[in-house]
N, C-alpha and C positions, 0 to 999 in steps of 0.2 A: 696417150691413155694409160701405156701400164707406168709411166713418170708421176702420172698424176696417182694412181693406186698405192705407190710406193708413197709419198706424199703422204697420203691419208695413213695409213697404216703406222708411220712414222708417228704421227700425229696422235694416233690410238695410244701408241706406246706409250709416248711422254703423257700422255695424260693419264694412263692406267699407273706409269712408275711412280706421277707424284700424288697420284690419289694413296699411294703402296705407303708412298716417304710420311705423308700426313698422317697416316692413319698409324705408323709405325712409331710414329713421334706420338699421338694423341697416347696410346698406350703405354709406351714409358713414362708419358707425365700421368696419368691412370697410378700406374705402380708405383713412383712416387709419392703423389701422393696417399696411397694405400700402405706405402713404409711408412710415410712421417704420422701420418695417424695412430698407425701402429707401435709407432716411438713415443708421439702423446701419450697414450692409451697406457702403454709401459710408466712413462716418465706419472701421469699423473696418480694410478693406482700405489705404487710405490713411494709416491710421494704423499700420497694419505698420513697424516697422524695418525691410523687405523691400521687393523692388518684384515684385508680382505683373504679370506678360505673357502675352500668348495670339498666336499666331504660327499663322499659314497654311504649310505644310509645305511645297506645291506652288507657292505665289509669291515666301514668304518674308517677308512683307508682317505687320508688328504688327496685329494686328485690337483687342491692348487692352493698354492698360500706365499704369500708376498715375502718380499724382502724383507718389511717393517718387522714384522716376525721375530728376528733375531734379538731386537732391542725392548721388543715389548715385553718382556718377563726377563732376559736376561739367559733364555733358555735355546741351545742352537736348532737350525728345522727341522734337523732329522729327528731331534725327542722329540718333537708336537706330533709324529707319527707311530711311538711307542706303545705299546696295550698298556694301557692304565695311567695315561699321561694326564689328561683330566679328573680324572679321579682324585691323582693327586696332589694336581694343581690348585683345583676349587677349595676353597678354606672350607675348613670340616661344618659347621655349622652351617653352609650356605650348600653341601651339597647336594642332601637328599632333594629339597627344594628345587634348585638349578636343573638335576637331571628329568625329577617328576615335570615339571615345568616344558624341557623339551621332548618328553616322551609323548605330554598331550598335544603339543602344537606337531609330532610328526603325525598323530592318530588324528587329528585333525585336521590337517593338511593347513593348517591355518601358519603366515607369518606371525614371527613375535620379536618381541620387546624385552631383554631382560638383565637386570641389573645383579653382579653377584659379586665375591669378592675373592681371589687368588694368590697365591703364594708365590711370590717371584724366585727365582734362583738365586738371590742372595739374602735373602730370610723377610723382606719387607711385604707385609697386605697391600694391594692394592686395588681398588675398586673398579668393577667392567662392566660395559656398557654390552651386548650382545645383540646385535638385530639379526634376525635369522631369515632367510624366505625359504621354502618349502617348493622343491620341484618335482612334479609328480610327471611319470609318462602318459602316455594315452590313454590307458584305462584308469588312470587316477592314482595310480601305484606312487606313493613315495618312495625318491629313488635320489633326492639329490639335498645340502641343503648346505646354503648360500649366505655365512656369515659377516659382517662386519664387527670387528672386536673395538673398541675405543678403550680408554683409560680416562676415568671421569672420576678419578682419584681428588682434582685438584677441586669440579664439582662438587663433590661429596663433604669434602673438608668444607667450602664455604657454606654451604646446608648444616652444617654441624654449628660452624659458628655464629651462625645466624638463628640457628634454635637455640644457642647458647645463650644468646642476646634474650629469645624470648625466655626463655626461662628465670631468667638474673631479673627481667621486668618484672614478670609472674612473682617471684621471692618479692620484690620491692610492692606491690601490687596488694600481696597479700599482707604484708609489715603493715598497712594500714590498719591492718587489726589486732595491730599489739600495743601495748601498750608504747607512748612513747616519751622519754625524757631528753629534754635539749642541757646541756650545762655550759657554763663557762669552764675553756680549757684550761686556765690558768691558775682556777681556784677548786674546781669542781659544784659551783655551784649552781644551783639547780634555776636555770630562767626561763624555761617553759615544761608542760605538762598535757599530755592529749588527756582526753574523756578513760579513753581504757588504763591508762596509768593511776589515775588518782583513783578508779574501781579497784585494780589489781591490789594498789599498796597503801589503801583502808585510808585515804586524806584528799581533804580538799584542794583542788586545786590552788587555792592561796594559802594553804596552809603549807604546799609544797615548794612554792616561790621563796627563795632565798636560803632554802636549806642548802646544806652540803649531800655529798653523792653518801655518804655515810650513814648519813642519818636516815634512811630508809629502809633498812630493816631487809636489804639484799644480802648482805654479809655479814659473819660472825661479828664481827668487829671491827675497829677503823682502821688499824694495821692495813686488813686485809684490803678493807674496799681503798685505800688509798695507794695500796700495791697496785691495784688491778688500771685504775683511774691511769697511774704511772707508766707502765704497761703498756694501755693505748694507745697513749701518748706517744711511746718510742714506736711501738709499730704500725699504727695507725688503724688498726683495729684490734677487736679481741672478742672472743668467744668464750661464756663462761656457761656452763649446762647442770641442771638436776641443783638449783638452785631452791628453796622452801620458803613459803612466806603464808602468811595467816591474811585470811583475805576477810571483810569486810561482815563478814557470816561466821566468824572462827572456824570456818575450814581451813586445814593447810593444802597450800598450792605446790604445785612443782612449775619452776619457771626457768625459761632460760634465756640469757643476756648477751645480744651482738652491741658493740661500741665501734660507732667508726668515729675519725676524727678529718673533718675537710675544713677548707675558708669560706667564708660568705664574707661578704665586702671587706674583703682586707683582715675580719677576725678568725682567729683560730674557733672553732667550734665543734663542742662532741654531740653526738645524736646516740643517743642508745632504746634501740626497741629491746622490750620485757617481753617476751612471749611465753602465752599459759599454756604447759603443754602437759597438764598433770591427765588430759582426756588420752591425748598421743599416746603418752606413757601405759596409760591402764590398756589402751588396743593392742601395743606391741606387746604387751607383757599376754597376751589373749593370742594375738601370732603366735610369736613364741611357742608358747604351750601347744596351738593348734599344730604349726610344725615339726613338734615333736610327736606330737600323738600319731602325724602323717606317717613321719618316718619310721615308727614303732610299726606301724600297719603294713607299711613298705617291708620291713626288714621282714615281717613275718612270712608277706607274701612271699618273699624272696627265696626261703627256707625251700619250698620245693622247686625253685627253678632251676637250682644245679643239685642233681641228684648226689648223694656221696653215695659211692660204693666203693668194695675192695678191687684195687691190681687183678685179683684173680675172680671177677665176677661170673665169669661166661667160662667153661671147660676150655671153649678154643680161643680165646680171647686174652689178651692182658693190658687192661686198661688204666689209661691216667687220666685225668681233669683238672684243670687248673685254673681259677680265677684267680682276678685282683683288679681292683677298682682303681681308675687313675689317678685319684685322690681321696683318703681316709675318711676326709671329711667333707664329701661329697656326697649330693644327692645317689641315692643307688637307683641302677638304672636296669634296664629290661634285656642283658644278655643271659644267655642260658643255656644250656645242655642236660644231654639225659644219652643212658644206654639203658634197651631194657629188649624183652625177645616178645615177639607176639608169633601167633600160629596155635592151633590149637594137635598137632600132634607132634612128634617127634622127627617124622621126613618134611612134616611141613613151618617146622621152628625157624624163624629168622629172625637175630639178633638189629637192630633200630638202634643207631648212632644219629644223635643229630644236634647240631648249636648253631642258636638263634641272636640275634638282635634286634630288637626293638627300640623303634628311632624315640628320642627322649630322655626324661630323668623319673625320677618319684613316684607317683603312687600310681599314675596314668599308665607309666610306663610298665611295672614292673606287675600291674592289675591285668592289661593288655597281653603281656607275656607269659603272664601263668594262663589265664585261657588259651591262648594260641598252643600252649604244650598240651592243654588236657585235650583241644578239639584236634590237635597231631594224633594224640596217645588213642583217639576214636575211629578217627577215618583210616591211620597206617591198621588197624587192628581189621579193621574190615576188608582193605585190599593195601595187598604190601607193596603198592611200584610206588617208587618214591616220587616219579613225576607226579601223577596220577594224584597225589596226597598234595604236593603242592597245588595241587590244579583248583583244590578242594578250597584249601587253606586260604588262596588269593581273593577266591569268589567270597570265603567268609571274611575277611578280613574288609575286602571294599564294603560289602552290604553293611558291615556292624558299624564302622567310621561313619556311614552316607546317612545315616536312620532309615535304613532298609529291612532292618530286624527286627521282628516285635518284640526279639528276646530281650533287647537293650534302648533304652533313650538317645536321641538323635547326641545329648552330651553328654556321655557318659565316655566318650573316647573323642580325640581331639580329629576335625576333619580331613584330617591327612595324616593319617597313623600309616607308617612304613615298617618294611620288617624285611632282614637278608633273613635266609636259612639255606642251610647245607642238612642234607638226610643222606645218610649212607645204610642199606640194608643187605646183609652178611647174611649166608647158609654157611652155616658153621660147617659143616660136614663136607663140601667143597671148597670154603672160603672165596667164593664169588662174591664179588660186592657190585649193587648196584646202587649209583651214584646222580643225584640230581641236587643243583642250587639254585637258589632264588637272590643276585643280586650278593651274592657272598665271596668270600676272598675262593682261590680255588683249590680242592681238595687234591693232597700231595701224596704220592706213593714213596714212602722208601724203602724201596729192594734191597736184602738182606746182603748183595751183592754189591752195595753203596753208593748203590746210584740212586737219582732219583725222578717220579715221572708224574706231571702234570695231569690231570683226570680233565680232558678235555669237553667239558662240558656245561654251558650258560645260561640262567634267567634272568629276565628282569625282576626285579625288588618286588616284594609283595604287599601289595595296597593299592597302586597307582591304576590300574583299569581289570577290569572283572574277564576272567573267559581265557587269560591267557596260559598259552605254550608250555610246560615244559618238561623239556626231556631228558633220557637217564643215559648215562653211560657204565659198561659194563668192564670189571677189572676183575683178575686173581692174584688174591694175595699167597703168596705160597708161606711154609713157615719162614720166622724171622723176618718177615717183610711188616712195615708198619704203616698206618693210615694217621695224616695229620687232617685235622679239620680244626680251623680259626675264626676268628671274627675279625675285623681290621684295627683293631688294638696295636696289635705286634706287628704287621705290617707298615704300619703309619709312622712308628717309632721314628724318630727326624734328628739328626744331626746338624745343625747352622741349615744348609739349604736340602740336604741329602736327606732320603728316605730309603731303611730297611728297604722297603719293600718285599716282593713274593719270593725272588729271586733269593733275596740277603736272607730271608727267613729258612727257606730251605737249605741254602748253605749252613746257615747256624744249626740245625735238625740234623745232616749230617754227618757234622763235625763233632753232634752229642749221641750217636743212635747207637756208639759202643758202650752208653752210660751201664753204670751195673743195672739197673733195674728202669723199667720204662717209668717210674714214677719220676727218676732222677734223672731221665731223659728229658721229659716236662720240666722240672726248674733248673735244670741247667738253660732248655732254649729260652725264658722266660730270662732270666739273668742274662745272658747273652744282649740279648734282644733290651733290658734296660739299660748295660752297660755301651752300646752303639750310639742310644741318643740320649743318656743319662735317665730321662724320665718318660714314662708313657701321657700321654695325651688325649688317649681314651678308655675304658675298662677292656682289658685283655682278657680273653675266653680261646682258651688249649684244653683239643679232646686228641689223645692220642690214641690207638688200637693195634698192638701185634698179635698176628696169629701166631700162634704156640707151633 
């Protein structure tokens, strides 16, 4: 009996060890396969022509981004983590749009789609694809968001070539309504004739058969049209503009003449369209003019958007300003600054620094700007926190864009009018400065000690959603110490792939804050700042302020 218990017990054993062994085995092939997944999973992300990123909403901070990365711009992973690495990436023209773009889809919690264009590390644009998802926690909070980057560079090019096509049709398309003469290439004479030719050059069709190219009253004389004829000939086409001719009514015309020269069954043959462009002419010469009268109006508006005053405006104050547009003969556009004091007694005086940008060129622009200073110069005069003024300014700036204003027509300002500002408000009498920006480069202290310190404090750009945030940070300037406030002109400044940026700008502030006078402070960093990347890239706006 107890043979037999041993027996069974035995029996138990082995049957519980290899149930132990099975299951012990089933788990390692478990975690096996749970590595080589894992190894996929690695091998295929990284293997994307794409660079997959996971970004913190609230810090801003990459929490994960691929190998690909390194290849995609030419830029290493630790800059995609940088403060201002996007900013300077996205090509200027594409980035008010880009950001606006994902500020709605995190307010919305909605995925997006979006195409934009970026500055690689070695000077080249290249076109981005962006799908973004939108991860919110439980109460809906956006808290995550989930990009795929593509380079749809090579896309974009074939889109281009292929509107290229349309176009070049469209030109041919449209030549049907010019006049048109066929010649022989050998003699220049004339063997066919459309309907609009023998209108244009006052003769009948058969009275136009057999003539030479000369004889029609295109050129001064035969010299020339037999030069031009010759011409074609070696280059295969030619283009002759602001040509005259006396049309069929003794008016004179304005015409102008493309020649191409191809084969048809084995003969050399010229085609030349006559196109009447004396109507073209009279509209552009009406642009023209209109343009000018625009820019006349611009220029004037412009007068009060950078205030002049003297170095010694304010008792406690010593101020500079400094513009310059990125090119002379460019549209002027809607940056701008002002120093001015509101308060209405003497303990309650406080000095109002502040420069603007407004996204755009011309008359939109620089129309949009000088209200945004006068509705500043109302709302700071009523209450001095310079958040509080932004808070103001944001809500008017969406309703007047949206046609939300009875005061303005829904087009009177373009539907997506943006604007950075920096406001800094000074008591003279203690030199506290309170400091708020909307979407601006950021305001710099330098201490007369020569060091210098960052005014730690952020908004979003003003336009993009009504109701928002922001707030002020609070600084002493003691004497000798100076206040920089900019526009991203002189930050932006680019070397081949390299950018000023905030850092480089502050260093050059520094290294000029012994200048003799704070005026010559201002164009030395301004010099500075053109000689790094030879030329500016956008209007440069420099407010400097030392306390006395």
């Amino acid at each position: 009996m107890n043979q037999m218990g041993t027996n069974l017990q035995d029996e138990i054993l082995r049957d519980v060890n290899e149930k132990l062994l099975i299951a012990s085995i089933e788990q390692q092939e478990l975690a096996e396969i749970a590595t080589q997944a894992e190894q996929r999973l690695y091998a295929l992300v990284n293997g994307l022509n794409a660079v997959i990123c996971e970004l913190d909403i609230q810090t801003g901070e990459i929490l994960f981004l691929s190998e690909r990365a390194e290849s995609f711009l030419g830029y290493a992973r630790f800059e995609w983590n940088r403060r201002g690495f996007w900013r300077r990436v996205i090509y200027p023209d594409d980035r008010a749009e880009t950001l606006a773009f994902l500020y709605r889809a995190i307010e919305t919690r909605q995925d997006n789609e979006h195409e934009f264009r970026a500055l690689t590390a070695d000077g080249r644009t290249v076109w981005i694809r962006n799908q973004a998802v939108i991860v919110t926690d439980g109460d809906g909070t956006p808290r995550l968001i989930r990009c795929v980057l593509e380079d749809v560079s090579e896309r974009k090019q074939s889109e281009e070539i292929i509107a290229h096509s349309e176009r070049r049709f469209r030109r041919l398309f449209e030549a049907a309504q010019d006049g048109i003469l066929i010649l022989d290439s050998n003699n220049g004479v004339i063997t066919d004739a459309n309907p609009v030719a023998t209108k244009l050059l006052g003769m009948s069709h058969d009275a136009l058969m057999g003539k030479e190219f000369f004889e029609v009253g295109l050129f001064a004389d035969q010299e020339k049209s037999r030069a031009v004829l010759t011409s074609l000939k070696e280059n295969h086409s030619i283009l002759c503009e602001n040509l005259s001719i006396s049309s069929t009514e003794g008016v004179d015309r304005t015409v102008e003449v493309v020649g191409y020269l191809y084969r048809e069954n084995g003969i050399s043959v010229v085609q030349c369209h006559i196109r009447d462009v004396t109507e073209r002419k009279r509209l552009e010469a009406l642009q023209d003019e209109a343009l000018q009268r625009e820019l006349r109006i611009t220029e004037f508006l412009q007068r009060p958007l950078r205030t002049n005053f003297h170095e010694d405006e304010f008792e406690s104050l010593s101020l500079a300003a400094l513009y310059e547009p990125a090119l002379k003969e460019a549209e002027v556009g809607g940056d701008f600054f002002d120093a001015f004091m509101v308060g209405k007694s003497v303990r309650s005086h406080r000095i109002v620094l502040c420069v603007g940008d407004v996204m755009g060129k011309g008359l939109k622009a620089a129309s949009l700007a000088a209200r945004l200073k006068e509705v500043l110069h109302a709302f700071i005069g009523e209450n001095h926190d310079p958040g509080h003024t932004l808070f103001r300014l944001n809500n008017y700036l969406c309703d007047i864009t949206r046609g939300n204003s009875a005061e303005y027509p829904p087009d009177i300002f373009p539907a997506l009018s943006l604007a950075a500002l920096s406001i800094a408000v000074i008591d003279p009498a203690t030199g506290v400065a309170t400091i708020s920006t909307a979407g601006a480069e950021p305001v710099a202290v330098l201490r007369a000690m020569s060091h210098a310190e960052e005014v730690a404090v952020t908004g979003v750009t003003l336009g993009i959603e009504r109701d928002e945030i922001f707030t002020n940070a609070q600084i002493t300037l003691h004497p000798g110490d100076t206040l920089l406030i900019t526009t991203d002109g002189l930050t932006e400044a680019r070397r081949v792939k390299e950018f000023l940026g905030y850092d480089g700008l502050v260093e050059i502030a520094l290294r000029n804050v012994s200048a003799p006078s704070i005026s010559a402070m201002g164009r030395a960093i301004v010099e500075d700042a053109r000689a790094f990347g030879g030329s500016f890239k956008d209007d440069v706006c420099l407010l400097l302020a030392r306390r006395k």
